[in-house]
C-alpha positions in Angstrom: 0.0 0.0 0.0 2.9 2.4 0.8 4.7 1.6 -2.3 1.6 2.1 -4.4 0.7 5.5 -2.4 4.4 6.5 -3.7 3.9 6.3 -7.0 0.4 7.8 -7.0 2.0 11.0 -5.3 5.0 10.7 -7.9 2.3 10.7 -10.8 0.4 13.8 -9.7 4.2 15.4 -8.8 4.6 14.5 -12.7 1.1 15.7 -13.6 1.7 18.8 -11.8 5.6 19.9 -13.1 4.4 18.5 -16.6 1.4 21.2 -15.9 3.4 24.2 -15.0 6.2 23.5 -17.6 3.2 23.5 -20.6 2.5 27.0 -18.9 5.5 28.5 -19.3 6.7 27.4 -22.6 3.3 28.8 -24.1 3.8 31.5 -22.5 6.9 32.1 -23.3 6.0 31.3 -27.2 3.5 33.7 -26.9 5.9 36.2 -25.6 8.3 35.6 -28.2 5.7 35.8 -30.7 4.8 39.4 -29.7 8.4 40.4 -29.3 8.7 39.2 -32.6 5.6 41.3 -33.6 6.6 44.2 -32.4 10.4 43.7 -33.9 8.6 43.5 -37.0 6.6 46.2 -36.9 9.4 48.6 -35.5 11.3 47.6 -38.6 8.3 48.5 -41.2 8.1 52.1 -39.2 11.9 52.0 -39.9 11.3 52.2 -43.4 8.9 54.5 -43.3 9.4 58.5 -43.8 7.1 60.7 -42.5 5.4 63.9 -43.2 3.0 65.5 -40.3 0.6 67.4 -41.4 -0.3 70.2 -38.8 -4.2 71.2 -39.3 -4.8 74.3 -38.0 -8.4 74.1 -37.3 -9.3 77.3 -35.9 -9.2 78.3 -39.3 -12.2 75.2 -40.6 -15.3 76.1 -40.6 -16.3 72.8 -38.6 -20.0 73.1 -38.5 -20.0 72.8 -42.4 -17.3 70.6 -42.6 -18.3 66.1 -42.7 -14.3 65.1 -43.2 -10.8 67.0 -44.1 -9.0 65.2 -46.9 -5.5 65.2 -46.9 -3.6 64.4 -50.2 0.0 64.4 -50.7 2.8 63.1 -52.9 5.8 62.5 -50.9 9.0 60.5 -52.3 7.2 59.3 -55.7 4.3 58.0 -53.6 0.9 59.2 -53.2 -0.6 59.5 -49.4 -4.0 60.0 -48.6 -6.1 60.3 -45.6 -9.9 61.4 -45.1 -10.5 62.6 -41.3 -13.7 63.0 -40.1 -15.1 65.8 -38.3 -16.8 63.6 -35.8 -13.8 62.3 -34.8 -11.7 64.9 -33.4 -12.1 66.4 -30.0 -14.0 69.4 -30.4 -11.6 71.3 -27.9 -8.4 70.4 -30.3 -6.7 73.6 -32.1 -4.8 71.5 -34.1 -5.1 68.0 -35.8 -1.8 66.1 -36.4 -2.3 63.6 -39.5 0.8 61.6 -40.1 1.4 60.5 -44.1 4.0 57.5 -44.3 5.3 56.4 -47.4 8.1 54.3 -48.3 11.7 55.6 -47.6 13.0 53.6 -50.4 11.0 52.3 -53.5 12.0 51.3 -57.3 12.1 55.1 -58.5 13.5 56.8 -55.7 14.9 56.9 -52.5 14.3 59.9 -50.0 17.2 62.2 -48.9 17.7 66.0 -47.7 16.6 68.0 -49.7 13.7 66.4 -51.8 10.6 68.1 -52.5 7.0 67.1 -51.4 4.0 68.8 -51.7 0.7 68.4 -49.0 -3.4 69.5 -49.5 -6.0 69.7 -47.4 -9.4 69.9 -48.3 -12.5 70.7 -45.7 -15.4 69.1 -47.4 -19.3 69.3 -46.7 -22.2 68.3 -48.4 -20.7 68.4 -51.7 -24.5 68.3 -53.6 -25.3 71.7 -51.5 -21.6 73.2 -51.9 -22.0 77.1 -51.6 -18.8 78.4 -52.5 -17.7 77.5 -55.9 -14.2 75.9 -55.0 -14.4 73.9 -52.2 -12.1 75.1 -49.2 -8.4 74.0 -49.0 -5.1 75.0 -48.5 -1.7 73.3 -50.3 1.8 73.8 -48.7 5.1 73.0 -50.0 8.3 71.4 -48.0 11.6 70.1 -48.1 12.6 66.6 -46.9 14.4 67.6 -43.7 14.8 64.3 -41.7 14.6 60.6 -43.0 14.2 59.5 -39.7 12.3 61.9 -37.8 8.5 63.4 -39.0 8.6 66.1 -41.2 6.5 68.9 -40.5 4.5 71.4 -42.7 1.2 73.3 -41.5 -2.2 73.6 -43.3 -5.0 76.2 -42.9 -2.4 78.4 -41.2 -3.2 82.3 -40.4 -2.1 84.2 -43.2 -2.0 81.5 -45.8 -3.3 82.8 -49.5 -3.3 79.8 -50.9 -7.4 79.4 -51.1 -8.0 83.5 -51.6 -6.0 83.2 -54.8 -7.8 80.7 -56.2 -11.1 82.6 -55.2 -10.1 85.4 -57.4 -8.8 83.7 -60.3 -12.3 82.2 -60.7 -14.0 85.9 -59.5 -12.0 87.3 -62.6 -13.1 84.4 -64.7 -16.6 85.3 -64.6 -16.2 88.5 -66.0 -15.1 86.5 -69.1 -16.3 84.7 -71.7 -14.7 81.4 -70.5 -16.5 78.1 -70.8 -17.1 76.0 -67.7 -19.2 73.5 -69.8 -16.3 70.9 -70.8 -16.3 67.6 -68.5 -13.5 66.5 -68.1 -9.9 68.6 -67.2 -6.5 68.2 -68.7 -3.3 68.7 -67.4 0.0 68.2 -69.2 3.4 68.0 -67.3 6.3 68.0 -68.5 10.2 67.4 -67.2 13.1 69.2 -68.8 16.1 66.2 -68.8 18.5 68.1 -71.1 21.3 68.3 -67.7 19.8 64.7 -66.4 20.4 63.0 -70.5 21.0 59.7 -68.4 18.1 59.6 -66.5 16.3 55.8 -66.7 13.5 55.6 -65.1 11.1 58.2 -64.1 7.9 58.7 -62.1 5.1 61.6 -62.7 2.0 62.6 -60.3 -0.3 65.6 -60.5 -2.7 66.3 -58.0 -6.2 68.4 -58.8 -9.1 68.6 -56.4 -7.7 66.0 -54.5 -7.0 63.7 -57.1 -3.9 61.8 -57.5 -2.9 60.3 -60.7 0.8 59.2 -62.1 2.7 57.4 -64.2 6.1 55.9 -64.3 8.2 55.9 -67.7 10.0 52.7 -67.4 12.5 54.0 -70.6 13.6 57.5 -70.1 15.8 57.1 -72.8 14.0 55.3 -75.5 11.5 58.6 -75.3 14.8 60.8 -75.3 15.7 59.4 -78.2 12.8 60.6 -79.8 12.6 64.7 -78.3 14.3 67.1 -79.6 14.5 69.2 -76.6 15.2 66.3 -74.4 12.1 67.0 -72.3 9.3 64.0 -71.1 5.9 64.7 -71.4 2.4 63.0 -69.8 -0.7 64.5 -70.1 -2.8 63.7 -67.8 -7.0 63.6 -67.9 -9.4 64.4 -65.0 -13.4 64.0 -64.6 -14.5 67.1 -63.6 -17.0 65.9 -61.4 -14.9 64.7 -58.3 -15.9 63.4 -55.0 -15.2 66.1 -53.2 -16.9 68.8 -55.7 -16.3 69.9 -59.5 -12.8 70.9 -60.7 -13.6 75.3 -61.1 -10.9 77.5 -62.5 -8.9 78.7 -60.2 -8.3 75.4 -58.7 -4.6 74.7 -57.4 -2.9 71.8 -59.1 0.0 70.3 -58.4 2.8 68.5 -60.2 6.5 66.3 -59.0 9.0 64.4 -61.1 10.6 61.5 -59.2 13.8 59.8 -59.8 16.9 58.7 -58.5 19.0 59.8 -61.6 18.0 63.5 -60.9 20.5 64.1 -58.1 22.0 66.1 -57.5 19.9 68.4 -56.2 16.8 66.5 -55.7 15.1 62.8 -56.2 11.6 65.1 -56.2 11.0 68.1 -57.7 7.3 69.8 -57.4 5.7 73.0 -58.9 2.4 74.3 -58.8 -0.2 76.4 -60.8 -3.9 77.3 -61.0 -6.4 76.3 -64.3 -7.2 79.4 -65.6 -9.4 77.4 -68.8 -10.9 74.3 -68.7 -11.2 74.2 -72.0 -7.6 74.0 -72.9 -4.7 71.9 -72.0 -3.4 73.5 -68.7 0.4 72.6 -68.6 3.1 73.3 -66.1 7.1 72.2 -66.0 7.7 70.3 -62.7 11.5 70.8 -63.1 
């Protein structure tokens, strides 16, 4: 009876360090899993630059505002957020977006001192829109850390950005300008004559919060072929965007991306206003 007695209590003693061992190594699985998760994750935000956008929202008219789009084109890469009103505190002066994008990708990789471009929009009911061009503001920066957030403000005191567009399409109505045409065109192009060896290039323009791009996988085959050494892309709109119709006097924006334009810059941006919609509005983003 003793003898059995001794194994019974050496079975559950078994039972029990077999138990507490199963514990801990899941455990510590589980913890390794998650440290590996994190690791992970730190290394994607690594790789990562940032831009902050700084929202300056004393200057949004909130009660007719449903969501703030914010559109960017940062390192040959597009960003976009839409915020909504609802969600932010209604006691916060300032609302703090953060657009990552790639630090490295196949056209470019980001250094001091490439360009970037950032608009925001403050959108309402876009079917009862009173004002003509729907409220924004557009601000230009210079990459000035690859491993700390860039920041550039929006809806600042001061800013013009929105009142000249207001009185390019004030002047336009004492015109005989057509605003019937549906669709908007935009043609960019990129001097190369001091980058001949560029060979491979990426184009985005922005309108009315509207990203589109393309990337020109043989610079040189299309050199070949200009006689001032000078790519071009034309680029077509719908008028009728989801955030309200494309007026003149609307900002656009335009940025050349590529590795091969260094020195000075991997991006280089410009900026205009369309002043016909029936033409081709163009603009040279080097």
């Amino acid at each position: 009876m003793a003898t059995d007695r001794g194994y019974i209590k050496f079975f559950y003693f078994f039972i029990s360090i077999s138990f507490v061992s199963s514990i801990f190594f899941i455990t510590f699985i589980e913890a390794s899993l998650a440290q590996k998760d994190d690791d992970d994750e730190d290394d994607k935000e690594k790789g990562k630059l940032i831009v902050k956008a700084r929202i300056h929202l004393e200057n949004i008219e909130i009660e007719k505002t449903k969501f703030i789009r914010i559109i960017g084109f940062i390192n040959g890469e597009e960003s976009k957020q839409d915020i909504p009103i609802s969600s932010i505190e209604k006691t916060s002066n300032n609302l703090n977006v953060e657009l990552k994008v790639n630090k490295e990708n196949d056209i470019v990789k980001a250094n001091i001192p490439d360009e970037y471009f950032v608009c925001a929009y403050q959108v309402g009911d876009v079917s009862k829109e009173s004002t003509p061009i729907t409220k924004f503001d557009c601000n230009e920066g210079d990459i000035l850390s690859t491993s700390k957030p860039n920041i550039i403000n929006l809806f600042q005191s001061g800013s013009q950005v929105y009142s000249k567009s207001q009185a390019v399409y004030q002047a336009s109505l004492n015109t005989n300008s057509s605003n019937n045409s549906d669709q908007v065109k935009i043609k960019i192009s990129a001097p190369l004559a001091d980058k001949k060896g560029t060979e491979k290039l990426k184009i985005g323009v922005m309108i009315k919060g509207q990203i589109q791009s393309e990337v020109i996988e043989n610079v040189q085959a299309e050199l070949d072929k200009s006689k001032d050494s000078t790519i071009q892309r034309t680029f077509t709109f719908d008028r009728d965007t989801d955030i309200g119709k494309i007026q003149i006097g609307d900002r656009y924006h335009a940025c050349v991306s590529s590795e091969d334009l260094r020195p000075p810059e991997g991006t280089e941006c410009e900026k205009r206003v369309v002043k016909n919609l029936e033409k081709v509005s163009g603009l040279y983003a080097r």
